[in-house]
MARPA-45880 format. One record per residue (C-alpha): x, y, z; residue in one letter. Coordinates in pm, whole numbers, m for minus. Each point is the difference from the previous one (the first is absolute). Layout:
segu xx->X yy->Y zz->Z kolti->A
...
This chain:
segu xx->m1436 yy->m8090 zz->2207 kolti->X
segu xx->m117 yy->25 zz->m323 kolti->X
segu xx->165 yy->249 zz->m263 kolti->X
segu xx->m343 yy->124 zz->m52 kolti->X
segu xx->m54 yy->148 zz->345 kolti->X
segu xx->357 yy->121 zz->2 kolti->X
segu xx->m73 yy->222 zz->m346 kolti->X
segu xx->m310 yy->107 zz->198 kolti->X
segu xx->207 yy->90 zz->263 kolti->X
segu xx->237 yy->225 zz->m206 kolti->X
segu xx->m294 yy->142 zz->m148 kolti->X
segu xx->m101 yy->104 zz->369 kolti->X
segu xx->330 yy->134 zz->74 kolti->X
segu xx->m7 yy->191 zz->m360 kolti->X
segu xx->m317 yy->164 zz->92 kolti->X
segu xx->145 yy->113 zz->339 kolti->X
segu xx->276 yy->139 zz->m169 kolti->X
segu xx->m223 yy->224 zz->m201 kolti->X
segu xx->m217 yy->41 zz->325 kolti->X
segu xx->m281 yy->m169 zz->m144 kolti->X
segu xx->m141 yy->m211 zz->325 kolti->X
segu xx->m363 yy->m119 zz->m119 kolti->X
segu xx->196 yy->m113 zz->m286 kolti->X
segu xx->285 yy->m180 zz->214 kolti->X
segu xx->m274 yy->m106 zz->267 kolti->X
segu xx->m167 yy->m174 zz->m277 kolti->X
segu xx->320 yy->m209 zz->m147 kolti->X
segu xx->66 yy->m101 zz->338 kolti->X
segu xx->m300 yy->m138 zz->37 kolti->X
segu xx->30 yy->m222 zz->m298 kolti->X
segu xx->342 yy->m70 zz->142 kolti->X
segu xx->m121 yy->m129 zz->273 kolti->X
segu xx->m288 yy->m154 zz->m196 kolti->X
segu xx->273 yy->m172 zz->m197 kolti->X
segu xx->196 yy->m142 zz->276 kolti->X
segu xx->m157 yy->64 zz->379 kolti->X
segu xx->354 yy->m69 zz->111 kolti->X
segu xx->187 yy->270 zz->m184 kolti->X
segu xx->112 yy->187 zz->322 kolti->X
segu xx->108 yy->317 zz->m180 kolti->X
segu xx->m306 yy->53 zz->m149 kolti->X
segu xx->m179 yy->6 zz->300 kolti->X
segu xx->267 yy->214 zz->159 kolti->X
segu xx->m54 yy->241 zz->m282 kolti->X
segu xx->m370 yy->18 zz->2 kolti->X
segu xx->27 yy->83 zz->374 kolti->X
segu xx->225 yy->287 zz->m21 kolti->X
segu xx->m209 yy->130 zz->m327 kolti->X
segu xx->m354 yy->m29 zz->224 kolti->X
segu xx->190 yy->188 zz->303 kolti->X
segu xx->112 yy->249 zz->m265 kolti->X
segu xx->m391 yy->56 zz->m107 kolti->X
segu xx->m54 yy->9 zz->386 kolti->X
segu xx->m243 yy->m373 zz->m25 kolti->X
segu xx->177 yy->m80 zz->329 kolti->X
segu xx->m233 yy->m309 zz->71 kolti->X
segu xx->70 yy->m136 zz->m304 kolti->X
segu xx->388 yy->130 zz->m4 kolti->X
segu xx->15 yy->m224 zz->374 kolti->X
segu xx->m157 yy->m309 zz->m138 kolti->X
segu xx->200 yy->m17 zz->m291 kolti->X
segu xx->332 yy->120 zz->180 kolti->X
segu xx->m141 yy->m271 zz->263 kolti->X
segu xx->54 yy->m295 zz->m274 kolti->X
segu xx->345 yy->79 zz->m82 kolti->X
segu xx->115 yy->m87 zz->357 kolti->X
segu xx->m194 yy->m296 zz->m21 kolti->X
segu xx->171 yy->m101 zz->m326 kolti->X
segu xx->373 yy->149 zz->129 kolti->X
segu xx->m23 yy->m76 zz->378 kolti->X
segu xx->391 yy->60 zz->39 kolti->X
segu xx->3 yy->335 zz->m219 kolti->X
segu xx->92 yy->290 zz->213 kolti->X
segu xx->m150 yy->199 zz->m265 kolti->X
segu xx->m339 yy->m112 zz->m9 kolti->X
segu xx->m66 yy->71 zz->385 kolti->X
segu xx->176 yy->329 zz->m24 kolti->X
segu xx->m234 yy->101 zz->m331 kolti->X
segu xx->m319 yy->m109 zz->212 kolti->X
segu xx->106 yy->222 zz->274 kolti->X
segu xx->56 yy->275 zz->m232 kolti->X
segu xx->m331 yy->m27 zz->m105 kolti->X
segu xx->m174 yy->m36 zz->311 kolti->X
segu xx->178 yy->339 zz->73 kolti->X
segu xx->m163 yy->143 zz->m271 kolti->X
segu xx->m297 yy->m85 zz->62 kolti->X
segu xx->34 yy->130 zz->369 kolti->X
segu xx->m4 yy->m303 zz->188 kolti->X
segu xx->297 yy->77 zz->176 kolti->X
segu xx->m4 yy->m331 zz->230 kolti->X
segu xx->41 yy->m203 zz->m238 kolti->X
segu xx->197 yy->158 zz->m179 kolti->X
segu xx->247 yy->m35 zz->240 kolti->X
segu xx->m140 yy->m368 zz->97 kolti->X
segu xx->129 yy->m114 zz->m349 kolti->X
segu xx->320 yy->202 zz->m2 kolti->X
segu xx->104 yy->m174 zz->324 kolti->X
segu xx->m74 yy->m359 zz->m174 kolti->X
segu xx->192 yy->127 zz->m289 kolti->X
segu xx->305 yy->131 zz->239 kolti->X
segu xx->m34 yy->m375 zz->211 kolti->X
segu xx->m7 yy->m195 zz->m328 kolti->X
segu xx->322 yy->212 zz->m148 kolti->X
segu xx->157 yy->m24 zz->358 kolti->X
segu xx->m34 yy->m434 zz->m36 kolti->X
segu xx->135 yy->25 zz->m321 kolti->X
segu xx->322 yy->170 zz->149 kolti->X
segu xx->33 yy->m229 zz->259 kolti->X
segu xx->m26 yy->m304 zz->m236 kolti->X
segu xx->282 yy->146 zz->m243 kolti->X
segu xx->238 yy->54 zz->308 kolti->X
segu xx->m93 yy->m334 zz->95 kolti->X
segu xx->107 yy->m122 zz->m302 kolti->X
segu xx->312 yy->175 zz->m22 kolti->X
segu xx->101 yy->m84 zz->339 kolti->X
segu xx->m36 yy->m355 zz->m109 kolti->X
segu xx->197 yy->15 zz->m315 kolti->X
């Protein structure tokens, strides 16, 4: 990641702070023009486009962070969250489950582990 999509990024979460979302929407958007990797940026943007109610573009963006963090709890259980707000109950729940399976495996694999050791 480069350091400057990570100041962009602050700059995003500074303009959330002061509840400035065009302006945070916009700096992570050059965050994620910076580095199309940056996870966190994209998670941001999707929580700041559900909070201006752009649920379409809240989904697709909140979409791309569980493609970039497949084993992030987190990720499924923000896309459900925003799938709720947007009304779509079904899958809301539909990615909650995936995020409760996913958290569930990663359980299994620690006692696993530990039973090993």
């Amino acid at each position: 990641m480069t350091s400057n999509a990570e100041d962009l990024y602050d700059q995003a979460v500074d303009h959330v702070a002061d509840g400035n979302l065009d302006a945070a929407i916009a700096a992570y958007r050059q965050a994620i023009d910076a580095d199309a990797t940056f996870a966190d940026a994209w998670e941001g943007l999707s929580m700041a486009l559900a909070d201006q109610e752009k649920y379409a573009d809240a989904l697709e963006a909140a979409h791309k962070v569980v493609e970039l963090t497949p084993d992030e709890q987190l990720a499924f259980t923000n896309l459900s969250r925003i799938y709720q707000r947007a009304d779509e109950i079904e899958k809301a729940e539909e990615w909650a489950a995936k995020g409760r399976i996913l958290e569930w495996k990663r359980q299994l694999k620690e006692s696993d582990e530990g039973q090993e050791g």
